[in-house]
C-alpha positions in Angstrom: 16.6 8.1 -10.4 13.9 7.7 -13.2 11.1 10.0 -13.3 7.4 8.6 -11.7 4.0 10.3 -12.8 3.0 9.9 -9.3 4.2 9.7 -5.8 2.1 7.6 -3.2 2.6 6.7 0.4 1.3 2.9 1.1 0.7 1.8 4.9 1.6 -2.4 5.9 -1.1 -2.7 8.3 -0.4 -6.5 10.2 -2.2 -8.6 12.2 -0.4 -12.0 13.2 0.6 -13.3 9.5 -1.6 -11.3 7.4 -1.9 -7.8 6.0 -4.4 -5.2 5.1 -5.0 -4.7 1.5 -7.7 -2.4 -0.4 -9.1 -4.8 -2.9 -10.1 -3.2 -6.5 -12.7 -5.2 -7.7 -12.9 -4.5 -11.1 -9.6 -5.6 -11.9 -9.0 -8.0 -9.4 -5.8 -6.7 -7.8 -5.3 -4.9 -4.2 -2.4 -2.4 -2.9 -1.8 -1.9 0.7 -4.2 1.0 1.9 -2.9 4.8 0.9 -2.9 6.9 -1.5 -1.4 9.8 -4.0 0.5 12.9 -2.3 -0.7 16.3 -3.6 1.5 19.2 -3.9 3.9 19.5 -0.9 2.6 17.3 1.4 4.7 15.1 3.3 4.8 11.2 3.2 3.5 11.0 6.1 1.1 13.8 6.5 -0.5 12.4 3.1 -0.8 8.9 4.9 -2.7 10.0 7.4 -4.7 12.2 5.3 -5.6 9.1 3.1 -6.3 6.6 5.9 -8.6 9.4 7.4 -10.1 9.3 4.0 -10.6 5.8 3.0 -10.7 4.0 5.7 -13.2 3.7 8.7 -13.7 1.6 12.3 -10.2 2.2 13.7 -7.2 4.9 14.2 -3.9 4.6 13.2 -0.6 5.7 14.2 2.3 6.1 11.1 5.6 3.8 12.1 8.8 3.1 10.8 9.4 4.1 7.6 10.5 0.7 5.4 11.4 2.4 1.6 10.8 3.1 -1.2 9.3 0.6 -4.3 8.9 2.4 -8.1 6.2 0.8 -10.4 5.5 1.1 -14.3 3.0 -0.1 -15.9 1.0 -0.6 -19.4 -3.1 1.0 -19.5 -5.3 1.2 -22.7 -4.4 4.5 -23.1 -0.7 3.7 -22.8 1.7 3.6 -19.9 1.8 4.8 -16.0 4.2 4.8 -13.2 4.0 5.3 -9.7 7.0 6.0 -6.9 5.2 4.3 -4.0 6.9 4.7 -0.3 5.8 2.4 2.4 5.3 2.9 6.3 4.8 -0.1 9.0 1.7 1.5 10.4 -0.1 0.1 13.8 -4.2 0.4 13.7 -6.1 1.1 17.1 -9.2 -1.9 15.6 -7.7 -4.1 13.2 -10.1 -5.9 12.4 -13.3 -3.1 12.3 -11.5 -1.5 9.2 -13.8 -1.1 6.4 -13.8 0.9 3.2 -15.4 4.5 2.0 -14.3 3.8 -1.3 -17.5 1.9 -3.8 -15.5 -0.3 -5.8 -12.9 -1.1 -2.9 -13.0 -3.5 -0.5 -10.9 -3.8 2.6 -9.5 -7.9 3.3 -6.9 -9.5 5.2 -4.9 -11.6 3.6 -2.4 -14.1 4.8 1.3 -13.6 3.5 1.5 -17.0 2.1 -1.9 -16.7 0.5 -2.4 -17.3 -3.1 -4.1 -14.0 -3.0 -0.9 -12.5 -2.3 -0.3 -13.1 -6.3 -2.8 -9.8 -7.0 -0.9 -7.3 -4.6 0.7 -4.5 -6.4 3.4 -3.6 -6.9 4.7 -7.3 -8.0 8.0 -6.3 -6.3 6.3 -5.9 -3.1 5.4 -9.7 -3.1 8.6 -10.5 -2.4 9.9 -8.4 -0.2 6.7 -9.3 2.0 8.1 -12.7 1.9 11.5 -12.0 3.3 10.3 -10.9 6.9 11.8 -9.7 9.7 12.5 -6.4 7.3 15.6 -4.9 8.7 16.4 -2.7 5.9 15.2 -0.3 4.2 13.4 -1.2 0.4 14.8 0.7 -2.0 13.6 -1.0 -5.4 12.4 1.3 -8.6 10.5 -0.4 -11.6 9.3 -3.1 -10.4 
């Protein structure tokens, strides 16, 4: 398998035909919630460690895990990449999530939304297309 800079756990958060994203303002694209794992950590010790983190108004209990989705891509100061595995995750509050992050906002978004088009990775789009998900994702460089 090809080498990733980083390893992140991402956590599909749904609510009848929508999902949570984090929105990034600045460059007008959103991921589902999560983050980066440091060190050792598990996948899903660092998932709940990042929802703790970032996200406030509910609780959340880590679900099935669904795969695994790799992600390169080019920045002004050259290229990045990103081995990001994702969890079905249930949320006490749904809809009291909010954000601690400045430039991040938390929206739900409807899987046939044209805002779908800005979720990262681009790979993910689809796959969040092709529901029920009775397999596991297991897609690198997306």
């Amino acid at each position: 398998m090809a080498e990733y800079r980083t390893t992140s756990t991402r956590a599909l958060i749904l609510r009848d035909d929508r999902i949570l994203v984090e929105w990034f303002s600045p460059k007008n694209i959103c991921f589902l919630p999560g983050g980066t794992v440091d060190g050792e950590e598990s996948l899903n010790i660092t998932l709940e460690r990042e929802l703790s983190e970032e996200l406030q108004g509910s609780s959340f209990v880590v679900g099935r895990y669904l795969g695994k989705i790799g992600h390169r891509w080019d920045t002004d100061k050259g290229s990045d990449s990103c081995l990001n595995h994702f969890f079905e995750v249930s949320a006490s509050n749904p809809e009291g999530i909010s954000s601690n992050e400045e430039d991040r906002t938390m929206r739900w978004i409807d899987l046939k939304s044209d805002d779908l088009s800005s979720l990262q990775p681009p790979r993910l789009r689809q796959l969040l297309s092709e529901m029920p998900w009775d397999f596991e994702w297991d897609f690198v460089d997306s």
